[in-house]
C-alpha positions in Angstrom: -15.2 15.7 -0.5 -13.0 17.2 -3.4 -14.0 15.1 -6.7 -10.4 13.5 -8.2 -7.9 16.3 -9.6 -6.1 15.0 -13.1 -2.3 15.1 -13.3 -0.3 15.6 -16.1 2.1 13.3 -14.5 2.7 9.4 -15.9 2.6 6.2 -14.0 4.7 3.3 -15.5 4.0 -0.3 -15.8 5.5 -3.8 -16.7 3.2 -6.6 -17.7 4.9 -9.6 -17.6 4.2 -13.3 -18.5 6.2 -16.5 -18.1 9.6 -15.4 -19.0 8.4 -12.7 -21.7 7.8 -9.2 -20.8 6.7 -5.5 -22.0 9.2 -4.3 -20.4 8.7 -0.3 -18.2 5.6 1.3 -20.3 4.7 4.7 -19.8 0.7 5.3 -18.9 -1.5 8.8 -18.2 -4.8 7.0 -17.0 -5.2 4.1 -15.1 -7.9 2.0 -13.4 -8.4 -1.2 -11.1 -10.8 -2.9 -8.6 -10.4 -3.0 -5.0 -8.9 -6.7 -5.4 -6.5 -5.6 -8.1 -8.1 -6.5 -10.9 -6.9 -4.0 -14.1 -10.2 -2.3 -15.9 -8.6 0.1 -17.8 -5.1 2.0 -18.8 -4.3 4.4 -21.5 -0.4 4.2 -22.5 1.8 5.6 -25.2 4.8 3.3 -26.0 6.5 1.6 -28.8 4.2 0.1 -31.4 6.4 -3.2 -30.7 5.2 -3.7 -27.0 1.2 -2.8 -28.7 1.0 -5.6 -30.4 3.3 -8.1 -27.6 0.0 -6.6 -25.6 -2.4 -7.3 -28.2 -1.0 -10.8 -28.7 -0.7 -11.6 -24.9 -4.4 -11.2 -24.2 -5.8 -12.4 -27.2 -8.2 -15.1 -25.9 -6.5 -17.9 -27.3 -3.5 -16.9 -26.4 -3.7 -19.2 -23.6 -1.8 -16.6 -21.2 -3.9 -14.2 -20.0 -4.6 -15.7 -16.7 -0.8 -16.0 -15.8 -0.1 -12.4 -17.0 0.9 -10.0 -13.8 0.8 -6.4 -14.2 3.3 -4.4 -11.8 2.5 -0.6 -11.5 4.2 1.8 -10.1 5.2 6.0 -10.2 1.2 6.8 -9.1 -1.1 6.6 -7.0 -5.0 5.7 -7.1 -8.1 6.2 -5.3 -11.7 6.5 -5.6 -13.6 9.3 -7.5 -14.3 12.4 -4.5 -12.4 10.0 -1.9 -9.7 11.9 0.1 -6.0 12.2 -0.9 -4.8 10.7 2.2 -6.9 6.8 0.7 -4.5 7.1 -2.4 -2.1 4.3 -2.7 0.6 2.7 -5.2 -1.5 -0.3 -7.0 1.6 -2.7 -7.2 0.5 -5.7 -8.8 -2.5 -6.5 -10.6 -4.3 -9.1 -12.8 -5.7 -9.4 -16.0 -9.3 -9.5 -16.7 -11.0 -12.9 -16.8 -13.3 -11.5 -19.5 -10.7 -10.1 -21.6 -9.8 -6.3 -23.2 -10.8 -4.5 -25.9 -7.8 -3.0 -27.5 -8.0 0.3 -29.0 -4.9 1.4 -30.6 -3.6 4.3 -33.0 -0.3 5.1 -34.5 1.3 8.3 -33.7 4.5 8.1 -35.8 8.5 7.5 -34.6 7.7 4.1 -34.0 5.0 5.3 -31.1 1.6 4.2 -30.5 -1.3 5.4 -28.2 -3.1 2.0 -27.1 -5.9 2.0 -24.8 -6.8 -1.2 -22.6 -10.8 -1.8 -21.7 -11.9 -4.9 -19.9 -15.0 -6.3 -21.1 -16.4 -6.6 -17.9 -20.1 -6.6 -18.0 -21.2 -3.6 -16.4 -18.1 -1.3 -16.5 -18.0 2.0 -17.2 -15.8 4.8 -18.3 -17.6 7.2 -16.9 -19.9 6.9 -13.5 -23.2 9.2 -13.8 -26.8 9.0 -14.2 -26.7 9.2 -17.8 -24.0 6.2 -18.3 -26.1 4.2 -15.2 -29.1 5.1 -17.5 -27.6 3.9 -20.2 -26.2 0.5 -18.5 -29.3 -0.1 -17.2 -31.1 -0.4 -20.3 -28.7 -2.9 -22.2 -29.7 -6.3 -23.0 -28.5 -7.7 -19.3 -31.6 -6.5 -17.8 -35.3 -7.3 -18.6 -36.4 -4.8 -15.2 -38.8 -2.5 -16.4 -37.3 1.2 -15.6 -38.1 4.8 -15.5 -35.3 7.9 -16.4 -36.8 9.4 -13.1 -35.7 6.6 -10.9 -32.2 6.8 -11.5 -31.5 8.5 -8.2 -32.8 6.1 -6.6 -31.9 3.3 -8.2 -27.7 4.5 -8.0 -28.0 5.5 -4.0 -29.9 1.6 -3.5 -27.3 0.1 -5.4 -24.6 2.1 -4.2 -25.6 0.8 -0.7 -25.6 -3.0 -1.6 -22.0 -2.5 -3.0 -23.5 -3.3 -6.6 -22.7 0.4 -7.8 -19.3 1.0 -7.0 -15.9 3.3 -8.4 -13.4 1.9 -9.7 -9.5 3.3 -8.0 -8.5 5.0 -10.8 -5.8 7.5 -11.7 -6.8 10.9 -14.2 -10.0 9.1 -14.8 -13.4 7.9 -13.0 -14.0 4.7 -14.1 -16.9 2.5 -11.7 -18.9 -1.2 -12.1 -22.5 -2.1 -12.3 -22.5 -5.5 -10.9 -26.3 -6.2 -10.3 -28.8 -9.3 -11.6 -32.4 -8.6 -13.1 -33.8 -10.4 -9.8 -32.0 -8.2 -7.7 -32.7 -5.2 -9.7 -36.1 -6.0 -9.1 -36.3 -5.9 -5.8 -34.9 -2.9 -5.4 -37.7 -1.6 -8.0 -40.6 -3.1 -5.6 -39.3 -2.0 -2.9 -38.8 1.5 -3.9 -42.8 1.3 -5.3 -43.8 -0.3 -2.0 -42.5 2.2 0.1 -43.0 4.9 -1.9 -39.8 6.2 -2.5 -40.1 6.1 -6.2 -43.5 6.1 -8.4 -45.2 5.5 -11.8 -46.0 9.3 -12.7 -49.2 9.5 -15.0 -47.0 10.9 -17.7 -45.0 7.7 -18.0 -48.7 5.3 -16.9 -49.7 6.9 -20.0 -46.7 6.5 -22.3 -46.9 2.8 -21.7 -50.8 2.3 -22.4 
């Protein structure tokens, strides 16, 4: 399967909340769960809407959780997933967990803001490195090696605790996996030999 081809082109959305709104806002990436739940978006607009954004999902705002996110002029799909399973998101919801809110000025009035949910376990980017990386964050106590990543992603791939995001211009994915579960998958993959301790790394640890 081709991987996900970027487009110059930009979606547009309109977040609104009770009776206040963004109103249309242009975007250039984009990305959601498979139950519509917004991860990430990347949007140039007027620095007024920013900070109506910024304010919105503050977490004492108090209005997050009523906020609805229409989207519309694109279509998403998963990373290397066929063009024919791309489809126009429509609406969407805010995440439970909140955004980080990375904005920057660009002059005229504009601004480039960037939306991240801080989701435990998402990521930007879906590779080893970045599983690596995730992997070995504070969430987990499992003891791991580099050379098991392969392993570990196809395993948790399989359980649906690895999975892409539906993104547009970017590949975006979740880790959604517990230290017990994690491992499991570890002693399982010792047990039937699919993965080992080398001598290099028995030795590293001594």
């Amino acid at each position: 399967m081709a991987r996900q081809q970027f487009s110059e082109n930009w979606g547009e959305l309109e977040a609104t909340w009770g009776e206040n709104s963004t109103g249309p806002v242009k975007f250039n990436r984009l990305a959601h769960t498979n139950v519509g739940e917004l991860l990430a978006v990347s949007l140039i607009t007027e620095q007024i809407r920013v900070k109506q954004l910024r304010a919105a999902l503050s977490p004492n705002a108090g209005v997050s959780s009523k906020m609805n996110v229409f989207v519309s002029d694109c279509k998403t799909r998963e990373d290397g997933a066929d063009e024919w399973t791309a489809r126009t998101p429509g609406k969407l919801h805010v995440s439970s967990e909140g955004y980080f809110v990375h904005n920057h000025k660009l002059g005229h009035g504009l601004a480039h803001c960037v939306l991240v949910t801080r989701t435990p376990g998402f990521m930007m980017i879906v590779n080893e490195e970045t599983l690596w990386q995730e992997l070995n964050t504070s969430r987990f106590t499992t003891p791991l090696l580099r050379e098991w990543v392969p392993y570990l992603a196809n395993q948790l791939r399989q359980i649906g605790r690895l999975r892409n995001a539906l993104t547009y211009n970017c590949q975006c994915g979740v880790l959604s996996v517990s230290t017990r579960k994690l491992d499991e998958i570890v002693v399982q993959g010792l047990v039937s030999g699919e993965i080992t301790i080398s001598s290099t790394a028995a030795a590293s640890a001594a």
